[in-house]
Biopython code that builds the backbone (N, CA, C, O; Angstrom):
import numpy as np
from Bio.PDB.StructureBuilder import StructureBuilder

atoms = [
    (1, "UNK", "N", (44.689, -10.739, -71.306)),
    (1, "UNK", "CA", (43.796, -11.286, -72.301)),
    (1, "UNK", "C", (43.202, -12.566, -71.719)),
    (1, "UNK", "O", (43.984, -13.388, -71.242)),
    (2, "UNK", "N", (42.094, -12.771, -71.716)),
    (2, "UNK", "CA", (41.298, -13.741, -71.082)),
    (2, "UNK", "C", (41.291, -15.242, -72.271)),
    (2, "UNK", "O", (41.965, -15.286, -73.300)),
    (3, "UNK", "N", (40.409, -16.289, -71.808)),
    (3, "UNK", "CA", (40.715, -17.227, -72.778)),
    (3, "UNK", "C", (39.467, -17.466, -74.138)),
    (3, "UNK", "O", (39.576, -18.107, -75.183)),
    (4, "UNK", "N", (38.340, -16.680, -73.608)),
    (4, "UNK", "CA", (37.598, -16.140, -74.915)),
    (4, "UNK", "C", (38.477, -14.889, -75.902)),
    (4, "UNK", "O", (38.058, -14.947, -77.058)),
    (5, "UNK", "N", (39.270, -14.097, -75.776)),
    (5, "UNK", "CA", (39.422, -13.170, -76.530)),
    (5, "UNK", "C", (41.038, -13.730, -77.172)),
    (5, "UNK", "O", (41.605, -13.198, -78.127)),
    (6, "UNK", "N", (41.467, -14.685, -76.536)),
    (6, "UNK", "CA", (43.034, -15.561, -77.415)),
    (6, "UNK", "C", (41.788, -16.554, -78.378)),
    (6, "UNK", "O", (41.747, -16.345, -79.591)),
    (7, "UNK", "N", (40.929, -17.485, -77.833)),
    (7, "UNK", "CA", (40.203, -18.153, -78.918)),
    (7, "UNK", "C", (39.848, -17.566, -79.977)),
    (7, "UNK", "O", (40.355, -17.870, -81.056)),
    (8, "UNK", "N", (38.967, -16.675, -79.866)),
    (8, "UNK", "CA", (38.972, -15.264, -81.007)),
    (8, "UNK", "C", (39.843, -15.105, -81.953)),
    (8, "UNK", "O", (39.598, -15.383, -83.127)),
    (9, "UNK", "N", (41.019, -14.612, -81.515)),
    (9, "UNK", "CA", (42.506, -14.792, -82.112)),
    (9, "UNK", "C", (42.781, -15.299, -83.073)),
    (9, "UNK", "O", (43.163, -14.858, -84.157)),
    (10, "UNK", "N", (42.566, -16.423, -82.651)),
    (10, "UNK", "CA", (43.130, -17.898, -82.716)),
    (10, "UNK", "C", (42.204, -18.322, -84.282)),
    (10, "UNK", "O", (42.558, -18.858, -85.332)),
    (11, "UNK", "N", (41.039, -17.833, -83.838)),
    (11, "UNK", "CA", (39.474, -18.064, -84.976)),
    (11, "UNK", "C", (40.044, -17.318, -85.648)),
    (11, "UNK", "O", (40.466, -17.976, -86.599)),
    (12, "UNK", "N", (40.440, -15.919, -85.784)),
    (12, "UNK", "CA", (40.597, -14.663, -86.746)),
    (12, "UNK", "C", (41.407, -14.922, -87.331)),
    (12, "UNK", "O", (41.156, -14.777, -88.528)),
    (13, "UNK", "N", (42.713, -15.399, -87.056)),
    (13, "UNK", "CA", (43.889, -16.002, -87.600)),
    (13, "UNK", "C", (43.812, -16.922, -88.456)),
    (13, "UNK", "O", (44.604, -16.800, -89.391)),
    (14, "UNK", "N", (43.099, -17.861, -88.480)),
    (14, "UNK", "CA", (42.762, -19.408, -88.695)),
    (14, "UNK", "C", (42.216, -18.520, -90.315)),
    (14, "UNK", "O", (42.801, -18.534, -91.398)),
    (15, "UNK", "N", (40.942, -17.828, -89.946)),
    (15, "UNK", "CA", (40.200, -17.558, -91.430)),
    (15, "UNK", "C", (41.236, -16.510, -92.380)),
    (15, "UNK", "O", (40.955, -16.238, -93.547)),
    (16, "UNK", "N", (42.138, -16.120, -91.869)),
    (16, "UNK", "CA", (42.691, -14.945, -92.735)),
    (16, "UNK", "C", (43.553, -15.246, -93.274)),
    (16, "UNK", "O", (43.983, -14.542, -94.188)),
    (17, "UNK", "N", (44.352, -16.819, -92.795)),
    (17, "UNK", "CA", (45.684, -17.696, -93.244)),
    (17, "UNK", "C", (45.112, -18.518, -94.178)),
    (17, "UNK", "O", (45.771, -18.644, -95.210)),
    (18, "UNK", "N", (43.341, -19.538, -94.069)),
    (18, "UNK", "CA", (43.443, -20.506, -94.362)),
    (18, "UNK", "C", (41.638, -20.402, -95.373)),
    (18, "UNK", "O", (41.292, -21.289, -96.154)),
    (19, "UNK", "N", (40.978, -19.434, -95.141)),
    (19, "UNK", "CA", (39.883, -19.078, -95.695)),
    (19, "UNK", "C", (40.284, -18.145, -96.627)),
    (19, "UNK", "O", (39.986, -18.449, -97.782)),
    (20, "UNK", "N", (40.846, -17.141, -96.487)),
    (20, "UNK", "CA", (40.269, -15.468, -97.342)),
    (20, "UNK", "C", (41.409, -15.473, -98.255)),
    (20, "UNK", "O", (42.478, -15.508, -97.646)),
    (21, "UNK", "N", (41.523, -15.447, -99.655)),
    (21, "UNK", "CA", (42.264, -15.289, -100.626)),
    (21, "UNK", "C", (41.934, -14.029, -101.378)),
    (21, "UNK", "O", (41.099, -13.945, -102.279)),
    (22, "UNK", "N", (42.717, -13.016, -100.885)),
    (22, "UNK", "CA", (42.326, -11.999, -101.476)),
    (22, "UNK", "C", (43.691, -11.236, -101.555)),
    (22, "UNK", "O", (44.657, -11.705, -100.953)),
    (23, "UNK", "N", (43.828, -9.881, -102.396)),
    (23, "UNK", "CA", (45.342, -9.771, -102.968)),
    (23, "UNK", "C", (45.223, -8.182, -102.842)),
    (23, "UNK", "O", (44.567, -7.506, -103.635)),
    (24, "UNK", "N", (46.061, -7.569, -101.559)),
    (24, "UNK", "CA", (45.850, -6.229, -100.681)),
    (24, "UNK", "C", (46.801, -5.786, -101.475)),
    (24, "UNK", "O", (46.580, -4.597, -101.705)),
    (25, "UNK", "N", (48.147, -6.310, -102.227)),
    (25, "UNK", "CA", (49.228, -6.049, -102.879)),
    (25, "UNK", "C", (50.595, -5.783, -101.834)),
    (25, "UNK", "O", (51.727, -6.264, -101.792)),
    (26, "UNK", "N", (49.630, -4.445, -100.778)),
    (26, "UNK", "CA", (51.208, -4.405, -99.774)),
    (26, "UNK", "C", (50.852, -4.906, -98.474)),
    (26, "UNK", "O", (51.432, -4.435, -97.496)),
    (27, "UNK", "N", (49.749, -6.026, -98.293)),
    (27, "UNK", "CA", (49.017, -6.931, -96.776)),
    (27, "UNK", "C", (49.445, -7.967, -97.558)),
    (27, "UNK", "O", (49.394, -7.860, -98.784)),
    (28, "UNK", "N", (49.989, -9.260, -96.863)),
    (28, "UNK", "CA", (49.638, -10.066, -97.058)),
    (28, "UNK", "C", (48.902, -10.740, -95.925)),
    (28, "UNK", "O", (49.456, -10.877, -94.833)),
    (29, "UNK", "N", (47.451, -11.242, -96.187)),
    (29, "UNK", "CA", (46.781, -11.660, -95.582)),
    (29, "UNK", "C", (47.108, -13.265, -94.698)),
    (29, "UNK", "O", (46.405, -13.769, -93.822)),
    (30, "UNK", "N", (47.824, -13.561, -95.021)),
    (30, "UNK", "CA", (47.933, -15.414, -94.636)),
    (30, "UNK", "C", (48.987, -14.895, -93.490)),
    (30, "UNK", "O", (49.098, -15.549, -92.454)),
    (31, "UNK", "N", (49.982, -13.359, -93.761)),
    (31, "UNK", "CA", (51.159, -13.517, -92.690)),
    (31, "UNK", "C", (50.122, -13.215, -91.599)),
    (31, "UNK", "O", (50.090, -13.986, -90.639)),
    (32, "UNK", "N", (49.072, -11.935, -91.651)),
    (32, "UNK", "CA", (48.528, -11.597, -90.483)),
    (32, "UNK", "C", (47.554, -12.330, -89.456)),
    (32, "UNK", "O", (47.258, -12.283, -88.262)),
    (33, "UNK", "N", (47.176, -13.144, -90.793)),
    (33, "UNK", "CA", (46.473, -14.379, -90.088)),
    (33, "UNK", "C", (47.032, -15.596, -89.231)),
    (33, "UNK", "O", (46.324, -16.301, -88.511)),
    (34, "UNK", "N", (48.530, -15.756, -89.429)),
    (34, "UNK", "CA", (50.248, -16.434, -88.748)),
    (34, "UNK", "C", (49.948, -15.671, -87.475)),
    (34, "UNK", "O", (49.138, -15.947, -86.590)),
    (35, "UNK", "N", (50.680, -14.776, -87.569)),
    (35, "UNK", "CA", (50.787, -13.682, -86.274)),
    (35, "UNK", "C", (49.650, -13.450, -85.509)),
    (35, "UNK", "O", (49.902, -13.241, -84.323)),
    (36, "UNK", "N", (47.926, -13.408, -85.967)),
    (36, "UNK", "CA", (47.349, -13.660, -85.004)),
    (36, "UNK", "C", (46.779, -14.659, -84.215)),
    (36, "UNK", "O", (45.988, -14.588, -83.275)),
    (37, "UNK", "N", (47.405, -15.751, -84.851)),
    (37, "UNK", "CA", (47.076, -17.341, -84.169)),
    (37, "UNK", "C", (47.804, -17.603, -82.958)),
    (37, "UNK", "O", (47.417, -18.125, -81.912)),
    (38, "UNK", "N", (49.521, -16.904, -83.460)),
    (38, "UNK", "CA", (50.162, -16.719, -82.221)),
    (38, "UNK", "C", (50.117, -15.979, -81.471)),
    (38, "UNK", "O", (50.477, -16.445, -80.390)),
    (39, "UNK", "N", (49.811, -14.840, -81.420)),
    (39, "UNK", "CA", (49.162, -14.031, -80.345)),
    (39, "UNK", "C", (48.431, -14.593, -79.693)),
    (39, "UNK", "O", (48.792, -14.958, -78.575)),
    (40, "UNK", "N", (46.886, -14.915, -80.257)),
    (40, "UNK", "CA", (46.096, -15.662, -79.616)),
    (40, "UNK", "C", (46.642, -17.086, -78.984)),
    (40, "UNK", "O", (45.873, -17.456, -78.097)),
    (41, "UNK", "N", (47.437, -17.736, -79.128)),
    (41, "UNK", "CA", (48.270, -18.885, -78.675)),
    (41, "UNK", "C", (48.653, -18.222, -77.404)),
    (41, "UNK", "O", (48.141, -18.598, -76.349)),
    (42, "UNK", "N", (49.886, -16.855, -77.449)),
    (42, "UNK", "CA", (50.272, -16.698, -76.389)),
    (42, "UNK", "C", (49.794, -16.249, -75.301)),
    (42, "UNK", "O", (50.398, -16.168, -74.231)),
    (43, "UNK", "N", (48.482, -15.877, -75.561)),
    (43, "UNK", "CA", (47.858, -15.000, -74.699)),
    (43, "UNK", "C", (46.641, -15.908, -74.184)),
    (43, "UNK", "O", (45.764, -15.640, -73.363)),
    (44, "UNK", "N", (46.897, -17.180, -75.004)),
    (44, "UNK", "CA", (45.877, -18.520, -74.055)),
    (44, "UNK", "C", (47.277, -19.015, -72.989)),
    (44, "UNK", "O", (47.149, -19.246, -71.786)),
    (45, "UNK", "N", (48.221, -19.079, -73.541)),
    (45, "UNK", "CA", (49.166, -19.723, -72.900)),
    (45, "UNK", "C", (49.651, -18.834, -71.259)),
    (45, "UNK", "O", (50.164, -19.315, -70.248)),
    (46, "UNK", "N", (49.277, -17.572, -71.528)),
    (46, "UNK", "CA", (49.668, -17.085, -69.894)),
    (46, "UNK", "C", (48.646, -16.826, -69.424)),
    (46, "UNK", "O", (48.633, -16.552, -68.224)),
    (47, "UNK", "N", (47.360, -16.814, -70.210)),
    (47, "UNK", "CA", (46.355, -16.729, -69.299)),
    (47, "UNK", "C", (46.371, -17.692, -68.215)),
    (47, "UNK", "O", (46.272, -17.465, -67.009)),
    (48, "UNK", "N", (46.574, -19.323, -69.099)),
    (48, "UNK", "CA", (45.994, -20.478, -68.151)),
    (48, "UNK", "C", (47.634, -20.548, -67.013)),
    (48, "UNK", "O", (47.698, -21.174, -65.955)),
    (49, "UNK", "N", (48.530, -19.903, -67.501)),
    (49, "UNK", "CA", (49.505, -20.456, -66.200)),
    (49, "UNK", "C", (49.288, -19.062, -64.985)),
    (49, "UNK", "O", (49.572, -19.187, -63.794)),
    (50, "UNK", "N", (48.786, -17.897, -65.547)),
    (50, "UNK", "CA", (48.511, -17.468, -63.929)),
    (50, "UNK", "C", (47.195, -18.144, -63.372)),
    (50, "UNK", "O", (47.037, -18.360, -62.170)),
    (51, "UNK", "N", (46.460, -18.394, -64.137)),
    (51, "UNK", "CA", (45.276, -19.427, -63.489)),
    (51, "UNK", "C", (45.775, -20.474, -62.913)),
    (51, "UNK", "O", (45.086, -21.050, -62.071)),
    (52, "UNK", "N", (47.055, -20.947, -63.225)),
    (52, "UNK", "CA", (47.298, -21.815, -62.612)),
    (52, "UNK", "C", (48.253, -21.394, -61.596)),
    (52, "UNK", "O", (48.256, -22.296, -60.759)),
    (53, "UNK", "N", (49.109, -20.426, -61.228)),
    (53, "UNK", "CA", (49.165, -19.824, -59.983)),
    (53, "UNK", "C", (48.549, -19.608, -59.283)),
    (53, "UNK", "O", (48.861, -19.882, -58.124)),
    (54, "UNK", "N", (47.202, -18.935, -59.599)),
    (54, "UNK", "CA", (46.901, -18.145, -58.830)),
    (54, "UNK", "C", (45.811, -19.989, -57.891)),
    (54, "UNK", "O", (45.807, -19.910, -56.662)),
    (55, "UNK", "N", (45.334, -20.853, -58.269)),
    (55, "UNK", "CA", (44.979, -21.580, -57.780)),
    (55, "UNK", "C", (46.080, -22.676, -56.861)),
    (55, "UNK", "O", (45.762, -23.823, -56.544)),
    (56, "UNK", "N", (46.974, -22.240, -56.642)),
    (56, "UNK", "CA", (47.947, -23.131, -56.372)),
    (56, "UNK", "C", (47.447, -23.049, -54.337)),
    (56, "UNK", "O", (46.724, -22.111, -54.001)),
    (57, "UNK", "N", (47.772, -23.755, -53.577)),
    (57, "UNK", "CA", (47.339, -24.173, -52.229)),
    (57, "UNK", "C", (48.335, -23.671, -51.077)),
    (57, "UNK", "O", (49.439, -24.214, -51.017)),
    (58, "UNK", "N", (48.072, -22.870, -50.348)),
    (58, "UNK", "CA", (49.816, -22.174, -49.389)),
    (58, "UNK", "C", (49.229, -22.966, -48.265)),
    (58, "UNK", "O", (48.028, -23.093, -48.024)),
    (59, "UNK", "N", (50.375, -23.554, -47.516)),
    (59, "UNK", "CA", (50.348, -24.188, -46.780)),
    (59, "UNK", "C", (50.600, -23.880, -45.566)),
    (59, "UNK", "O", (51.629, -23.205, -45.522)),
    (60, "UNK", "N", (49.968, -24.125, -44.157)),
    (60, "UNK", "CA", (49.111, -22.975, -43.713)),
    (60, "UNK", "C", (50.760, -22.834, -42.662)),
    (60, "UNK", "O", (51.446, -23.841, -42.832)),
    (61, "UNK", "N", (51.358, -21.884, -41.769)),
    (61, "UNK", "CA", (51.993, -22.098, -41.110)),
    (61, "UNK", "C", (52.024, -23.056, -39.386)),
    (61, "UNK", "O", (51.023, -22.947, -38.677)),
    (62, "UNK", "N", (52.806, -23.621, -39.060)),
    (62, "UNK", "CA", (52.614, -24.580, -37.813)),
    (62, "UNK", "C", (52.011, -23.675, -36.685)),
    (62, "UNK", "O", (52.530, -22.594, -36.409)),
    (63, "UNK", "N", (51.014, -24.102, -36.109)),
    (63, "UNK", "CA", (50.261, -23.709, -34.935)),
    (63, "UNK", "C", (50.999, -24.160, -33.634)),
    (63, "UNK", "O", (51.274, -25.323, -33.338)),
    (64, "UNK", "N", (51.343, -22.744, -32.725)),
    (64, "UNK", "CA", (52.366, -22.924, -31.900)),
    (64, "UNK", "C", (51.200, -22.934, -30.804)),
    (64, "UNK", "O", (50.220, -22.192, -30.867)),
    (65, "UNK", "N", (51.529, -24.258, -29.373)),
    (65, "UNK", "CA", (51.070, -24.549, -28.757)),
    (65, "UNK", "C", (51.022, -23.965, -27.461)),
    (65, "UNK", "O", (51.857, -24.289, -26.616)),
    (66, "UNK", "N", (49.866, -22.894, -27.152)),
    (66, "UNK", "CA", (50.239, -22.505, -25.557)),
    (66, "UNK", "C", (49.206, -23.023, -24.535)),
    (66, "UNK", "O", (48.327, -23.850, -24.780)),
    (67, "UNK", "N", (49.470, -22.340, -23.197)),
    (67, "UNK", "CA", (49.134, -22.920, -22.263)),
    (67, "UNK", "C", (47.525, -22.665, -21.717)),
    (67, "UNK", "O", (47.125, -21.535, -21.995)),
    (68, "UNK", "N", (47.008, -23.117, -21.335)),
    (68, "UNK", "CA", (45.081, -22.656, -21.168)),
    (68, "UNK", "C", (45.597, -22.939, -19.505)),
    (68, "UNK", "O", (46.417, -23.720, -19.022)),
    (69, "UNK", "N", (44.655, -21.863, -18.889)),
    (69, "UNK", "CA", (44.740, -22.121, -17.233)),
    (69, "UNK", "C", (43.090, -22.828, -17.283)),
    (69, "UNK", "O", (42.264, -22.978, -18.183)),
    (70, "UNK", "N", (43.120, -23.085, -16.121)),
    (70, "UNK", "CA", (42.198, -24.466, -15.376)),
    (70, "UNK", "C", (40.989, -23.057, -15.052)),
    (70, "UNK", "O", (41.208, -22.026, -14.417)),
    (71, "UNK", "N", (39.374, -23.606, -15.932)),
    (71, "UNK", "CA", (38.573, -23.157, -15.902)),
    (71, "UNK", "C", (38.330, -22.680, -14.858)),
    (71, "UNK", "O", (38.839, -23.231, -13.882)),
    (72, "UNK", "N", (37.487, -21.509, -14.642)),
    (72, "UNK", "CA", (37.003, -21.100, -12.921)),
    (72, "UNK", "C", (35.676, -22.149, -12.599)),
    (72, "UNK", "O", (34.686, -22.448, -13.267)),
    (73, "UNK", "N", (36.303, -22.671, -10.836)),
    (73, "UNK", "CA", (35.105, -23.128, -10.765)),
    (73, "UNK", "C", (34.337, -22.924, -9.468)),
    (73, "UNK", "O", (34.943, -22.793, -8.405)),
    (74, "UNK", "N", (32.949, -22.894, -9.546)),
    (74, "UNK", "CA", (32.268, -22.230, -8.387)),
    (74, "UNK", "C", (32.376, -22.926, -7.279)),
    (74, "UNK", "O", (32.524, -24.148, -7.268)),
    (75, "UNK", "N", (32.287, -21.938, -5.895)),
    (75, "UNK", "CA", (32.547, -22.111, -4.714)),
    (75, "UNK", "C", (30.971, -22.446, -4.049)),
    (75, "UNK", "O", (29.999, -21.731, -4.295)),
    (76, "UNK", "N", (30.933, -23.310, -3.424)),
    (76, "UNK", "CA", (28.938, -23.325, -2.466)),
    (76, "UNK", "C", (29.714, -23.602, -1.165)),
    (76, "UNK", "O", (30.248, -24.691, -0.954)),
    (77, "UNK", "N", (29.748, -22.740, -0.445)),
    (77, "UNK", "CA", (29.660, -23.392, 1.334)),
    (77, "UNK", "C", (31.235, -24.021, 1.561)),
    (77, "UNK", "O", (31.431, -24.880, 2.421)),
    (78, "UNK", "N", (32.070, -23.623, 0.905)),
    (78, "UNK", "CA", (33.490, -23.840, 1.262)),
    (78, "UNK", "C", (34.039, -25.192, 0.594)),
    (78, "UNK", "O", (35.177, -25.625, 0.772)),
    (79, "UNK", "N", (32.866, -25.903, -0.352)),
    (79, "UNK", "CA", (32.731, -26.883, -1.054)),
    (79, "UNK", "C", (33.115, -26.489, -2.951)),
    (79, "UNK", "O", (32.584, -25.477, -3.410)),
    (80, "UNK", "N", (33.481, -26.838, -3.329)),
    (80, "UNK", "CA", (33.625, -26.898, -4.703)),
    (80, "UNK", "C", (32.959, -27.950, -5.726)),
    (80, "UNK", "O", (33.116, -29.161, -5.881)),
    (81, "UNK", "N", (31.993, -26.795, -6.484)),
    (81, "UNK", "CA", (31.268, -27.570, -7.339)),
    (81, "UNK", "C", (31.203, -27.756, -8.389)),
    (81, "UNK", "O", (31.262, -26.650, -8.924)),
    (82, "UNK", "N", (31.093, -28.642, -9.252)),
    (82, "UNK", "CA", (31.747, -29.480, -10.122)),
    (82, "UNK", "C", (30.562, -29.260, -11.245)),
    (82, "UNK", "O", (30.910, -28.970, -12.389)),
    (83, "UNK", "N", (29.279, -29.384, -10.953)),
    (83, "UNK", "CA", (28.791, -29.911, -11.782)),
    (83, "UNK", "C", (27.360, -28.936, -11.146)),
    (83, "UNK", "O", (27.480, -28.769, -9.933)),
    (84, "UNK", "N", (26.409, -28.456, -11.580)),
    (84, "UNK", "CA", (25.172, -27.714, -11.543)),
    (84, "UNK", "C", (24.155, -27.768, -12.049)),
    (84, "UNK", "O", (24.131, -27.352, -13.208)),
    (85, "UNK", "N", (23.226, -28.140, -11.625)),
    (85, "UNK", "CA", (22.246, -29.266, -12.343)),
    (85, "UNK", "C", (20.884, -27.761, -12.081)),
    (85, "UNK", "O", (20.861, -27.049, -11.077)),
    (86, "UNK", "N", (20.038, -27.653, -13.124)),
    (86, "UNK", "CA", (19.103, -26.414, -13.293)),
    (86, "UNK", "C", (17.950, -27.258, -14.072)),
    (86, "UNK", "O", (17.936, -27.921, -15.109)),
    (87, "UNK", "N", (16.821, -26.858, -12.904)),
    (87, "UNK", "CA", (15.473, -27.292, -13.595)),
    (87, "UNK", "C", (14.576, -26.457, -13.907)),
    (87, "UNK", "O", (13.782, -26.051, -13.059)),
    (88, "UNK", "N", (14.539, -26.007, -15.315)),
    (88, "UNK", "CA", (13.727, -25.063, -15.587)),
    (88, "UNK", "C", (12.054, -24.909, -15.349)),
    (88, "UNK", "O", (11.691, -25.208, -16.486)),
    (89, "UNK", "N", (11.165, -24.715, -14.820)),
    (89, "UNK", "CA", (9.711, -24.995, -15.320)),
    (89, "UNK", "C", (8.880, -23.916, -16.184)),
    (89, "UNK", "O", (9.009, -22.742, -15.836)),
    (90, "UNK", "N", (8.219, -24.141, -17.042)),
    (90, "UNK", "CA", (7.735, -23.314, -17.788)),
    (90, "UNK", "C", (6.499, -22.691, -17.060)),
    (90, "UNK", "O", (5.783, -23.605, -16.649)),
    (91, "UNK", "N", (5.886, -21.188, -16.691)),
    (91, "UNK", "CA", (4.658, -21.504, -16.167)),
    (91, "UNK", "C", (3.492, -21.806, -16.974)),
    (91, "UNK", "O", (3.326, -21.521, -18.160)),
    (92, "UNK", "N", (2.778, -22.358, -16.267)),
    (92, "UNK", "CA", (1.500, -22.799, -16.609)),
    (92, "UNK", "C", (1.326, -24.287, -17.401)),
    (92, "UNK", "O", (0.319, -24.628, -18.021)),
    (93, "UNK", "N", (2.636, -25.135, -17.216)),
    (93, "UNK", "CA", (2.785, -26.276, -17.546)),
    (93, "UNK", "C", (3.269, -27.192, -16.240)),
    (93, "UNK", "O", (4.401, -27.069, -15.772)),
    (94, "UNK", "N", (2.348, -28.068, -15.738)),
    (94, "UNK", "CA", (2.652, -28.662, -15.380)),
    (94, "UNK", "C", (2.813, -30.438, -15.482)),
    (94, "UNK", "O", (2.088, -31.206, -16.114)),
    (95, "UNK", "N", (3.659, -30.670, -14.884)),
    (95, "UNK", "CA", (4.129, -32.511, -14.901)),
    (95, "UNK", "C", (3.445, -33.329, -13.848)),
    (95, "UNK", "O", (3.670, -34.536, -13.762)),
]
sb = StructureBuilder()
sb.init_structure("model")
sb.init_model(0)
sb.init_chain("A")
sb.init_seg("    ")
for serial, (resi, resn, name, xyz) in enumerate(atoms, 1):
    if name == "N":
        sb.init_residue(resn, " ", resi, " ")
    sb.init_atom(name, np.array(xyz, "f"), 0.0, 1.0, " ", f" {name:<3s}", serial, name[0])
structure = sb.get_structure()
């Protein structure tokens, strides 16, 4: 039961206990209007605590630390190079 349809309830209850005077002989109207306030009560009352489970925060597990090997790096002429510098030109633009 969601928390519009316990308010409902809760409303329906309210008018049938405390509004409607009327005499069914074997209803009594004020008990059914009791019983559906609490219904509607209980059914606000577990709505909002699985809402409030279900928003609750899991905490994430510890991130286990491994090892990274040493990037590849390019070879020129028996030299190792570090760093590669690229100049693009666009054609038909010149500087």
């Amino acid at each position: 039961m969601g928390i519009g349809a316990s308010i409902f309830l809760i409303a329906l209850g309210a008018i049938f206990a405390f509004a409607v005077d009327a005499n069914l002989g074997w209803l009594d109207l004020n008990v059914v209007g009791w019983v559906l306030m609490l219904a509607g009560l209980a059914g606000l009352l577990t709505t909002l605590y699985f809402w409030n489970t279900r928003r609750r925060t899991v905490v994430a597990a510890p991130v286990r630390e491994r090892a990274v090997a040493e990037p590849v790096v390019p070879v020129q002429d028996g030299r190792v190079v570090r760093e590669e510098y690229r100049e693009v030109r666009r054609p038909g633009h010149t500087v």
